[in-house]
N, C-alpha and C positions, 0 to 999 in steps of 0.2 A: 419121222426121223428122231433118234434120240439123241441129243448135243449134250447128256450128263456131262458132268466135267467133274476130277477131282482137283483141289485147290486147296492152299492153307488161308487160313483164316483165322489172325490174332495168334498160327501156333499151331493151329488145330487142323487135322486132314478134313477136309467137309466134301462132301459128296454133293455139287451142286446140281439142281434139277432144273432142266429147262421147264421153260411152261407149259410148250406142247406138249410136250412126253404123254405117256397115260396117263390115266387117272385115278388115283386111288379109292376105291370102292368099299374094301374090304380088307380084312385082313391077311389074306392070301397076299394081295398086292402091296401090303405092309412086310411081310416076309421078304417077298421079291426085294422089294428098298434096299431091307436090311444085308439080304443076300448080297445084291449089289455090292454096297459099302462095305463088308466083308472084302469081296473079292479087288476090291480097290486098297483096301485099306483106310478108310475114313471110319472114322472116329464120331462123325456129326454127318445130316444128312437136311441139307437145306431145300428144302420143298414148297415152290409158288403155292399161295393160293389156289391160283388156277386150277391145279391138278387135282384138289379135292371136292368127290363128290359133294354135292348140297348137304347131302344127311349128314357128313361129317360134322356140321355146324348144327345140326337140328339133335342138342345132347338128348333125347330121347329116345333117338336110335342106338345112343350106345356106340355107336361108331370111332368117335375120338376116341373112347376111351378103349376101345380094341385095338387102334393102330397105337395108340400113345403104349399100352401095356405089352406091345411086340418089341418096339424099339426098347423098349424099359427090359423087358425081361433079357435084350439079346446087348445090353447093355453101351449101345448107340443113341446120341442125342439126337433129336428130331427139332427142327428149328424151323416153323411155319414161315412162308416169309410172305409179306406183302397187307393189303387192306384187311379185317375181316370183314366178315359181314355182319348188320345187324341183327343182332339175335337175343337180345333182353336180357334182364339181368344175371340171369344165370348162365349165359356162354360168358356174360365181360366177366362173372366171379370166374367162369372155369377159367379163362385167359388169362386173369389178376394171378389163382392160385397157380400154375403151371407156372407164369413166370415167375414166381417167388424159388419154384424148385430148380434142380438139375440137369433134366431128363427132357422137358416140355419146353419149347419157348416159341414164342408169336413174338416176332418182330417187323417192323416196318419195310427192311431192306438189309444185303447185306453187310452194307456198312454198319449196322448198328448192330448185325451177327457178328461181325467182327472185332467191334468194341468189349462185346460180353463174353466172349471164346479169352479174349486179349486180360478180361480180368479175373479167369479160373486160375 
């Protein structure tokens, strides 16, 4: 069952993801997202953890950086939300750099999605 929800946040339409929901694989399934939040009208699209395959976090596959480059290109913010996983130094730089930008962001929970939507 999918309980997406769309909601403001700080301002912001955000496309909230259940955690059930599917699970993003690939980039096909990063279209779908965006599709989605298209068709809602969100602006931002807030996605558990959960929902993303392991590879997502293993940057070797390349993975993050195809769904991160769909939402980017279709010019919807993608807002990880929850723990990540440990993944060495080069996923915390890629999480460090990402939150520095616009586009990318890994946050702990909504509340703190909605602090930084609140300070655009």
């Amino acid at each position: 069952m999918n309980d997406d929800a769309l909601t403001d946040l700080g301002g912001t339409s955000v496309l909230v993801c259940a955690p059930g929901g599917p699970a993003v694989r690939g980039e096909r399934d990063a279209v779908d997202l965006v599709g989605n939040a298209f068709h809602l009208g969100a602006d931002w699209v807030a996605l558990p953890v959960e929902r993303l395959a392991g590879d997502f976090f293993r940057l070797r596959t390349r993975l993050a950086g195809a769904v991160a480059q769909k939402f980017v290109n279709y010019r919807v913010g993608l807002a990880v939300v929850g723990d990540v996983p440990e993944g060495g130094d080069a996923l915390a730089a890629f999480v460090r750099e990402s939150n520095r930008g616009r586009h990318l962001w890994f946050v702990a929970d909504l509340e703190e999605l909605e602090a930084r939507l609140g300070r655009q």
